[in-house]
Backbone bond lengths (Angstrom), bond angles and torsions (degrees), N, CA, C in turn:
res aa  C-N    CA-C-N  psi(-1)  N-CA   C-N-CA  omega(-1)  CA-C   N-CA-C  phi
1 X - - - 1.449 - - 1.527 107.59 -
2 X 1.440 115.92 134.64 1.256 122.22 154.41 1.509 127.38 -84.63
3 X 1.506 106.28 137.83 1.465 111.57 176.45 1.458 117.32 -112.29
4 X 1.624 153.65 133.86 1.032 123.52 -175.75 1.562 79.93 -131.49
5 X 1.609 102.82 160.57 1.726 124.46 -173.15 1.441 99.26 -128.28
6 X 1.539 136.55 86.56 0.945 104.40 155.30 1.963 133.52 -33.73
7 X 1.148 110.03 115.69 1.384 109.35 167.64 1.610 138.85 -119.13
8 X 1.908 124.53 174.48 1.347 107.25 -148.80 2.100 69.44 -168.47
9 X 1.448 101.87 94.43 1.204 98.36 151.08 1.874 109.26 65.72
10 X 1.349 111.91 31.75 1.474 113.10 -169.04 1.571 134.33 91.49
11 X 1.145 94.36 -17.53 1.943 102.89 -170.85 1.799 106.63 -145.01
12 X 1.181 93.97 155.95 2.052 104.64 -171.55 1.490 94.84 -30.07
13 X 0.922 121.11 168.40 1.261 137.15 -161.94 1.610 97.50 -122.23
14 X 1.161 125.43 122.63 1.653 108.37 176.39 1.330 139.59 -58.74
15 X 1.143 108.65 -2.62 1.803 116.54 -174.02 1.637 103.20 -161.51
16 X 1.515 114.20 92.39 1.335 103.97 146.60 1.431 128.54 9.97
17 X 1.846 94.90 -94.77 1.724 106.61 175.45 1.234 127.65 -11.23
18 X 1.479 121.51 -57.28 1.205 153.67 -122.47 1.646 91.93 -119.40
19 X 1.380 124.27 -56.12 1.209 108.95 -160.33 2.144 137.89 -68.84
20 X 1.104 106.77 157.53 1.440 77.73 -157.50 2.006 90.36 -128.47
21 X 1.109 98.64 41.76 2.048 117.94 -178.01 1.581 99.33 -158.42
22 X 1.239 79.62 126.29 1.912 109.29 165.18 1.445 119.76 -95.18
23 X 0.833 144.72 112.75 1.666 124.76 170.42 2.019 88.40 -98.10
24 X 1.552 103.45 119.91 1.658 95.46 177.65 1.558 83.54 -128.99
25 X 2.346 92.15 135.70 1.383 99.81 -174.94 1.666 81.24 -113.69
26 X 1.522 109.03 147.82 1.453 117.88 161.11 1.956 97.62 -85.50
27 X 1.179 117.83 139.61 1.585 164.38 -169.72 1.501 120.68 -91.16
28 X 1.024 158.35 73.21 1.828 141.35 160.86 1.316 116.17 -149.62
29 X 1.636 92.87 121.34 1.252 125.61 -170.47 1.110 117.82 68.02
30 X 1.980 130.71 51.69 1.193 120.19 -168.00 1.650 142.11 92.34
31 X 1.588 84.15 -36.80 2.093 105.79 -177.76 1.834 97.31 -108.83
32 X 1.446 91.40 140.12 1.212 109.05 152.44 1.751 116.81 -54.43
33 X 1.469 145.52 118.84 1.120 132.33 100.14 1.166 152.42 18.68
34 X 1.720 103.01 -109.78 1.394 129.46 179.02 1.331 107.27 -122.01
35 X 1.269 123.32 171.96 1.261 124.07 139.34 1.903 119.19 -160.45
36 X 0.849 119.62 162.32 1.734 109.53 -170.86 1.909 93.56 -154.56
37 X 1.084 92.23 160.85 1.522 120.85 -179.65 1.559 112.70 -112.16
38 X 1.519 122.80 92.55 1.295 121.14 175.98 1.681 102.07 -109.41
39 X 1.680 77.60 153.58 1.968 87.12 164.14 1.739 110.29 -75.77
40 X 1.609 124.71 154.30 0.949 128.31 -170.09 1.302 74.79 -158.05
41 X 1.326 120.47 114.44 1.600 137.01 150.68 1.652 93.75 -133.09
42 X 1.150 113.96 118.24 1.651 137.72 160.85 1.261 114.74 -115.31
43 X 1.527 129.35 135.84 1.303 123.54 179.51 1.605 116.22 -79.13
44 X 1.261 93.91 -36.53 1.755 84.21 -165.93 2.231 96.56 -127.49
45 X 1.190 98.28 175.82 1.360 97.09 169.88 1.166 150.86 -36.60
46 X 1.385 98.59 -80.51 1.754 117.69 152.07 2.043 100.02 -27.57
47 X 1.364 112.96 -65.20 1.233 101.16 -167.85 1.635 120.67 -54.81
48 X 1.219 90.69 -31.74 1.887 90.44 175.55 1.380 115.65 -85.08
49 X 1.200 137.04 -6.06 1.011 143.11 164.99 1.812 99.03 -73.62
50 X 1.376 103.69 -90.12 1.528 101.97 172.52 1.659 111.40 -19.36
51 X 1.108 119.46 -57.23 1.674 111.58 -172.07 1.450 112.37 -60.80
52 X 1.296 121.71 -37.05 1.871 141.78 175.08 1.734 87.94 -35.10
53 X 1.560 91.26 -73.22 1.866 110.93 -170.33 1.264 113.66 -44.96
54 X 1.525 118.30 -47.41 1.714 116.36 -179.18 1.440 94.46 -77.37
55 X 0.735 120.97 14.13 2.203 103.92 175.74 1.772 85.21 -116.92
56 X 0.613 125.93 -39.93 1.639 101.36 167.24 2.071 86.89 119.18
57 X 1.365 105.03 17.76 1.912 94.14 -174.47 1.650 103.64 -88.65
58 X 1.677 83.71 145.54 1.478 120.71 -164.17 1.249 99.41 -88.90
59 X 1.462 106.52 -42.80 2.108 118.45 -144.82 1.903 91.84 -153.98
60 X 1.469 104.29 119.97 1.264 123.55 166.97 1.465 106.24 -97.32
61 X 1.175 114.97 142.42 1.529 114.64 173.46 1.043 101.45 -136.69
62 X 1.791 147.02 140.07 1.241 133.56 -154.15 1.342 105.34 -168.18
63 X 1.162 117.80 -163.29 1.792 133.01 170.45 1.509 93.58 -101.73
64 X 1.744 84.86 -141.52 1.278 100.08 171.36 1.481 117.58 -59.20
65 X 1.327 123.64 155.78 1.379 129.15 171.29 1.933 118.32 -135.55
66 X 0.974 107.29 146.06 2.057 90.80 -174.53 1.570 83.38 -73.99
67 X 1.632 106.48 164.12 1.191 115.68 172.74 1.371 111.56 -89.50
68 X 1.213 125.42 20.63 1.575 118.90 165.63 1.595 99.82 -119.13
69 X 1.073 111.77 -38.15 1.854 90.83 -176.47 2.018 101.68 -61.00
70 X 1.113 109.48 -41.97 1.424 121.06 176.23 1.336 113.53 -38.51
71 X 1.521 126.30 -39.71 1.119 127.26 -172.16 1.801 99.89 -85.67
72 X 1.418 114.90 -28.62 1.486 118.24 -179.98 1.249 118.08 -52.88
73 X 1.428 105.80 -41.24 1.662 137.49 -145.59 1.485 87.29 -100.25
74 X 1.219 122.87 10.33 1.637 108.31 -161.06 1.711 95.04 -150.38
75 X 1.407 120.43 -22.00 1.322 127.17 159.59 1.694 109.16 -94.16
76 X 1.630 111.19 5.13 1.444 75.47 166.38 1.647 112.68 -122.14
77 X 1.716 91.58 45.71 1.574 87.11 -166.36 1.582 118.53 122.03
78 X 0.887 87.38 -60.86 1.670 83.82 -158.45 1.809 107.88 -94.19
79 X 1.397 102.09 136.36 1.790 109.95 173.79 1.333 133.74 -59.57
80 X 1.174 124.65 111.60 0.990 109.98 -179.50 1.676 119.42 -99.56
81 X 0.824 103.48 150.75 2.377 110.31 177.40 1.880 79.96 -129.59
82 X 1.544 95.60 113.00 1.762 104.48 162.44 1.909 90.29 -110.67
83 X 1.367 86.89 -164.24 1.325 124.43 -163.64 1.941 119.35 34.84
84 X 1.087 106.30 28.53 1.492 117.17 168.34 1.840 117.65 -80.54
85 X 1.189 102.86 141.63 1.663 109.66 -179.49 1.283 98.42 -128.09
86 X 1.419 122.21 170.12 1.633 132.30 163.70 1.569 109.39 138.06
87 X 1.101 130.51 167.51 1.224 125.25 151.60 1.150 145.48 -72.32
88 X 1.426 121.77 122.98 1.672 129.39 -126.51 1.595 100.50 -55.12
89 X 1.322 117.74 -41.06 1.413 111.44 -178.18 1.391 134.60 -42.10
90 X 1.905 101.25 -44.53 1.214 125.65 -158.94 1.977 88.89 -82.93
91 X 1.355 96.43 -61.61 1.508 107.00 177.31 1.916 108.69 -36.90
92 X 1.578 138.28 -44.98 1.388 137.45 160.79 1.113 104.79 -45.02
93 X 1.772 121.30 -61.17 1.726 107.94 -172.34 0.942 93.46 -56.15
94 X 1.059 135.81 -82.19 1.989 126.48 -148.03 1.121 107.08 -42.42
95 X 1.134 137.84 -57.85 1.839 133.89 178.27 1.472 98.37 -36.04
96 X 1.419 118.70 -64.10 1.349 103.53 -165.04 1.304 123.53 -88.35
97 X 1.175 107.63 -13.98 1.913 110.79 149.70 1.643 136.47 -60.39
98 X 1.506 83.49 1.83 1.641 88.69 -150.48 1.315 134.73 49.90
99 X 1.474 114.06 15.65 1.602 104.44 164.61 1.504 134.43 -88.42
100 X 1.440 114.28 16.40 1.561 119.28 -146.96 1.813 102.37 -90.81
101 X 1.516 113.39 3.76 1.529 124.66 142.64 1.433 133.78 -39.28
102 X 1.592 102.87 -42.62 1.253 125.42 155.76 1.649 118.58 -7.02
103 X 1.393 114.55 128.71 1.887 98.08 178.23 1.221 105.97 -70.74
104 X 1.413 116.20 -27.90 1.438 114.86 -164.46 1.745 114.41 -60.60
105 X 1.274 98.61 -19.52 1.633 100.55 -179.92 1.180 102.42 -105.53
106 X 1.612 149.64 11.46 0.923 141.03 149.58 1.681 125.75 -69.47
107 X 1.392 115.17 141.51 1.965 136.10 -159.71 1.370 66.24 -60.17
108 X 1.436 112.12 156.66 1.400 124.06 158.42 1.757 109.08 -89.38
109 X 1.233 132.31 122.35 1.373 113.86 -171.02 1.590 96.54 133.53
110 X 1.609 103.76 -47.78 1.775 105.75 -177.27 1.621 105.63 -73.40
111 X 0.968 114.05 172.01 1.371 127.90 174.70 1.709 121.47 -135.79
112 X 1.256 115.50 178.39 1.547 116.51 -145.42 1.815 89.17 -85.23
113 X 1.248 128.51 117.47 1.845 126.49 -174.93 1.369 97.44 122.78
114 X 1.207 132.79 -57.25 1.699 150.82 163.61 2.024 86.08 12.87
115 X 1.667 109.91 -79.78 1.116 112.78 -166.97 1.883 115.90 -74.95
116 X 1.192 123.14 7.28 1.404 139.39 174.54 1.023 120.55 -96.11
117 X 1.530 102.31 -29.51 1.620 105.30 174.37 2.046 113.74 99.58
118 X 1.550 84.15 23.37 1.660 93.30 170.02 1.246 119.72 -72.03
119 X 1.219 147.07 170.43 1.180 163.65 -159.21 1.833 95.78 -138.47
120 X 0.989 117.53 114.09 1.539 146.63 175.64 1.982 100.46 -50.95
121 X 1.259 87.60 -79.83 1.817 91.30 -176.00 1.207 110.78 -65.03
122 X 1.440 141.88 -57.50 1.239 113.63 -171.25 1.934 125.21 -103.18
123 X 1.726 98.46 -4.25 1.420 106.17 153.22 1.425 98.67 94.99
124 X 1.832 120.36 0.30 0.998 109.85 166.58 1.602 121.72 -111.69
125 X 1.527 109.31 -176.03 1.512 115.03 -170.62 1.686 99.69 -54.03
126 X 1.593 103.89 144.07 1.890 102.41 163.13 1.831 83.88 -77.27
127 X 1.241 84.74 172.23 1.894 106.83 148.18 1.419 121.45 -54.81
128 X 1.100 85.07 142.18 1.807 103.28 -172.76 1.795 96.40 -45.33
129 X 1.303 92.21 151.15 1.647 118.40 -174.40 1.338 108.51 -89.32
130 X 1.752 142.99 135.84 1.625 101.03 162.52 1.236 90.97 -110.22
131 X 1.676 100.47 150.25 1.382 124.81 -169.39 1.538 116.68 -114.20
């Protein structure tokens, strides 16, 4: 499995959109592999999506994300976990520990459903996602 982190100086990067570093770790059975640090500057959506796909990523883990590239990035396959912060390292263990629930890796700004797909003001489900 591939994982990619947008990154910014060691730690999540705050905005998807925006970021222009990948840290992508190759994944099996739990252990890191590989991992490498490429540039990823794409201009528009589609292109960063397309680039996700040619790197072979499974699982995005990120900051913020717009809610339409999110849905791109998420219809073309691959999972996304937004609104996470920390330093990218610590942020990989937790994914694969399963602890990255943690508040401490939560965007400051998101709230508890944020990654479920709650709706803030009225506390209920949005519409189904396609994934």
């Amino acid at each position: 499995m591939k994982i990619a982190i947008p990154i910014w100086h060691g730690h999540v990067s705050c905005a998807f959109d925006f970021a222009h570093r990948i840290l992508l770790v190759n994944v099996e059975n739990g252990c890191e592999i590989s991992r490498s640090e490429i540039p990823f500057q794409r201009e528009s959506d589609p292109e960063k999506v397309n680039g996700l796909k040619s790197l072979g990523v499974e699982v995005l883990i990120c900051g913020a994300i717009s809610r339409w590239l999110a849905l791109q990035v998420r219809a073309s396959g691959i999972k996304v976990l937004p609104y996470v912060v920390g330093q990218a390292d610590e942020v990989l263990n937790a994914y694969l520990t399963g602890s990255l629930v943690h508040p401490k890796f939560a965007l400051p700004g998101s709230w508890p459903g944020a990654r479920r797909g709650f709706c803030r003001r009225r506390g209920k489900r949005r519409p189904p996602r396609v994934r």
